[in-house]
C-alpha positions in Angstrom: 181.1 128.9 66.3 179.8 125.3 66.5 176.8 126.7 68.2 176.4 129.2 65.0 176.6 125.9 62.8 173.9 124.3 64.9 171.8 127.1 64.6 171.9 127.8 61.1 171.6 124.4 60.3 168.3 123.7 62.1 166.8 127.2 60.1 168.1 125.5 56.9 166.0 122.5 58.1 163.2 124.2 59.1 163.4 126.5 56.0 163.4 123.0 53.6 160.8 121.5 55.5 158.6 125.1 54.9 159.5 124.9 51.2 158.5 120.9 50.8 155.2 122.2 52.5 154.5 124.8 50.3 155.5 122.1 47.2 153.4 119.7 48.3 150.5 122.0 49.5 150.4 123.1 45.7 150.9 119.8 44.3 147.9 118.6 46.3 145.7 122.0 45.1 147.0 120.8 41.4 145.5 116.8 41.9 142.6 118.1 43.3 142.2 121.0 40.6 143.0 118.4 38.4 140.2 116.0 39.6 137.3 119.0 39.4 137.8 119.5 36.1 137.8 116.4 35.0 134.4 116.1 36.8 133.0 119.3 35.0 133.9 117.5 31.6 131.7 114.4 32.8 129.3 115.5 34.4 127.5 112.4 34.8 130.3 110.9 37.1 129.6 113.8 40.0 125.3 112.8 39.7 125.9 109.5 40.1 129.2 109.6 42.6 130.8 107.3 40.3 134.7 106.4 40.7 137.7 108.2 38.8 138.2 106.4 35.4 141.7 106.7 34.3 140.8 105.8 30.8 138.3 108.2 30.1 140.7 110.8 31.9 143.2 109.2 29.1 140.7 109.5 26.4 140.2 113.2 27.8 143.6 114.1 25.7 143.2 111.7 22.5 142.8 114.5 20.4 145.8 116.9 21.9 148.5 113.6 21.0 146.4 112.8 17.5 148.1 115.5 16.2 151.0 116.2 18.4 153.2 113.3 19.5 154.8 115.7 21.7 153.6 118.6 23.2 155.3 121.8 25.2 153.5 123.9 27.8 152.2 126.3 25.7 150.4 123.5 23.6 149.0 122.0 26.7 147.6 124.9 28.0 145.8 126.4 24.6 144.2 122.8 24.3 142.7 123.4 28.2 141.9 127.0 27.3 139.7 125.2 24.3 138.3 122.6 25.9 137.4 125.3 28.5 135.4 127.0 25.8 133.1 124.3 25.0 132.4 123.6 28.7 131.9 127.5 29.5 129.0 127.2 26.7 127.6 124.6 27.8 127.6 125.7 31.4 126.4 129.3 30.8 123.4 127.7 28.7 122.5 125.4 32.2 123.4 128.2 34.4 120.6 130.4 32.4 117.9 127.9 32.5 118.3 127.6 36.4 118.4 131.1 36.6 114.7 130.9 35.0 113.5 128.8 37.2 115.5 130.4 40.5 113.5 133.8 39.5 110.0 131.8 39.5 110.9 130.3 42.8 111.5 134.1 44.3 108.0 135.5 43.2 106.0 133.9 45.5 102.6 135.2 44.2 103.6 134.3 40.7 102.8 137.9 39.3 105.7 138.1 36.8 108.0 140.0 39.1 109.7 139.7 42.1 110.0 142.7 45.4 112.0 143.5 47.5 110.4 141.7 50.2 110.4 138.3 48.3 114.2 138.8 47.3 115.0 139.2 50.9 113.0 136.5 52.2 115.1 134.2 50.2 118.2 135.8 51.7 116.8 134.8 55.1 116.3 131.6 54.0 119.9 131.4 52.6 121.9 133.0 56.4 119.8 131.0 58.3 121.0 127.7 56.7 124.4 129.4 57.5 123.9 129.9 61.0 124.2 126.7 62.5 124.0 127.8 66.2 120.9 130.3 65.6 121.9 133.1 67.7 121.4 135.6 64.2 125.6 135.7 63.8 127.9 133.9 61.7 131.2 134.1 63.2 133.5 131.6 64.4 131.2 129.1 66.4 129.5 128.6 63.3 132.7 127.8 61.7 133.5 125.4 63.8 130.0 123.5 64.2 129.6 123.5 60.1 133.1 121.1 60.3 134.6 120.9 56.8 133.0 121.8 53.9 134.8 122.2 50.3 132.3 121.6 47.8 130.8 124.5 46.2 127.9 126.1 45.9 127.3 124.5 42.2 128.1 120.9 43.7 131.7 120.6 43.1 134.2 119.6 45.6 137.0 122.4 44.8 136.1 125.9 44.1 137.9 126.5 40.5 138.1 130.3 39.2 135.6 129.4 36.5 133.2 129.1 39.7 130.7 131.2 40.1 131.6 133.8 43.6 129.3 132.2 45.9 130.2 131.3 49.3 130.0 128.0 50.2 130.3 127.7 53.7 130.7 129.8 56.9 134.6 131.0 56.4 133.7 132.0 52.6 130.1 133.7 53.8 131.9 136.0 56.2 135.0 136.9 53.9 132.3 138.0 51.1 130.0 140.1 53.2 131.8 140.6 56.6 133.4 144.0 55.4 136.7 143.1 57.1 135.1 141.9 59.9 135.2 138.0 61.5 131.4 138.3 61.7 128.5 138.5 60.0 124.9 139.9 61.0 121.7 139.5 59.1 122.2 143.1 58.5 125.1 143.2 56.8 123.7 140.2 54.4 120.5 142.4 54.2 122.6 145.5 53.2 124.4 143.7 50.4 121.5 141.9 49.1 119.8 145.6 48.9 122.7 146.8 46.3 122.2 143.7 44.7 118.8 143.6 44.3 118.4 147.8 43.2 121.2 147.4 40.7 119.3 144.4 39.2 116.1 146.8 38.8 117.6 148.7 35.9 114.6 150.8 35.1 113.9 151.7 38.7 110.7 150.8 39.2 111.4 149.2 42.3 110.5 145.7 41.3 112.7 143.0 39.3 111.2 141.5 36.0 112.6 138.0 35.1 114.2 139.3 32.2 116.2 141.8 34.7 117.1 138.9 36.9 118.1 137.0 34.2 120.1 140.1 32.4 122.0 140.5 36.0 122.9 136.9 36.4 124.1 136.6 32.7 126.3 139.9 33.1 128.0 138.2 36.1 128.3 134.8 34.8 129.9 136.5 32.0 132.2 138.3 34.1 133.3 135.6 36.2 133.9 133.6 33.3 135.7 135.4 30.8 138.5 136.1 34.5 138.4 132.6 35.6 139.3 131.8 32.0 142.7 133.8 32.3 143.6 132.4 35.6 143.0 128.8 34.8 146.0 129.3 33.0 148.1 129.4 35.6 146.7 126.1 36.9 146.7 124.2 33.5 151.1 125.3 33.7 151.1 123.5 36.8 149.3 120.8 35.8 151.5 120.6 32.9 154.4 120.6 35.8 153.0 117.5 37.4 152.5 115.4 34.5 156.3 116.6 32.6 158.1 115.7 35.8 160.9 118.3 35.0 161.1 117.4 30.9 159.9 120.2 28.7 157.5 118.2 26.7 154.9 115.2 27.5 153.5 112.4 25.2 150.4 109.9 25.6 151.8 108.0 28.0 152.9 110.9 30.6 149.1 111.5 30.6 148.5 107.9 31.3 151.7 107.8 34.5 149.7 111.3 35.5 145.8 109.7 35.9 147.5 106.8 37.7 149.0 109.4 40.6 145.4 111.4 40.0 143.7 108.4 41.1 145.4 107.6 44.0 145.7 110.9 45.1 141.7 111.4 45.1 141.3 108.1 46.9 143.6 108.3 49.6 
């Protein structure tokens, strides 16, 4: 019996320790998630690697507690899913004018439309950059000489749903276009890029205008945003988790106690 007692009170130790984990695992995903947004509403502090200001994060919510002194979940996460309106705009308008130039960068000969053979020259361009031992296979050696990488392909450090599906290192690279595999071959990037490129050419004439390319990208951006949206719910309720500390509504100053934690999270 006291051998029973032992027992199950080392799984009930092991099973809190799992569960403080998992909290803090999450609570760390929820700083950091935290932290990337507040670097997609400034922009300007990501371009010039400038520190975490805790009064412009403040600042960030003036208008939220201008009209609210206090403010419930659901309040809190309508005022993210606005703010996240504006920056989608603005985003989507950037995100077109690169796609502009991207497409003029692909046609090589700079005769208004882009092959097949330029497309996939680009896609060489982009595995190789991958393939950090050069043996023409991403797998798990290439995993592990790439180290850590977690910013994005758009130049953020954490990949928020709002981002746009693009791998940003090795692991991600195989997971999109490994088929269920733990490897990747030039082929199977080739294969993908094919679909991608034929479903692009909408009126089949097996070369891509820049109004085609442009026309693809915007449907996907679109997409992408418009899902992300939805999710980012979920994070702006745990977010809202973080800064209540267990009370069911938050005021000025909870925001203020919240960028304090934020910034020593992020500079730990």
């Amino acid at each position: 019996m006291r051998l029973f007692v032992q027992f199950a009170a080392s799984l009930l130790i092991m099973a809190t320790g799992s569960v403080y984990a998992s909290e803090k695992l999450e609570q760390n995903q929820a700083y950091q998630q935290a932290y990337a947004l507040y670097l997609l509403n400034h922009p300007q502090k990501e371009a010039k690697n400038s520190p975490f200001n805790i009064s412009e994060y403040t600042q960030d919510y003036h208008d939220l507690f201008n009209k609210n002194k206090k403010v419930d979940v659901e309040q809190f996460v309508q005022y993210e899913q606005d703010r996240l309106v504006t920056l989608l705009k603005q985003r989507r308008e950037m995100s077109l004018k690169q796609a502009h130039v991207r497409f003029n960068i692909l046609d090589n000969n700079k005769d208004q439309k882009m092959t097949l053979s330029e497309f996939q020259e680009s896609g060489v361009k982009t595995f190789e950059s991958f393939d950090k031992n050069k043996d023409g296979i991403l797998d798990q050696q290439d995993i592990q000489l790439a180290g850590n990488s977690s910013e994005t392909h758009d130049g953020f450090r954490i990949k928020l749903p709002i981002s746009m599906p693009m791998p940003s290192n090795v692991t991600e690279f195989i997971q999109q276009y490994g088929q269920g595999k733990d490897y990747v071959t030039l082929g199977d990037y080739f294969s993908a890029r094919d679909k991608q490129y034929f479903s692009t050419d909408t009126n089949a004439d097996r070369v891509v205008t820049e109004q085609e390319y442009v026309n693809e990208f915007t449907q996907r951006f679109d997409q992408n945003s418009a899902s992300g949206k939805e999710k980012m719910k979920a994070l702006s309720i745990a977010q809202f988790g973080l800064i209540a500390q267990g009370k069911k509504t938050i005021q000025a100053n909870d925001i203020q106690n919240f960028a304090q934690k934020l910034n020593q999270e992020i500079t730990q």
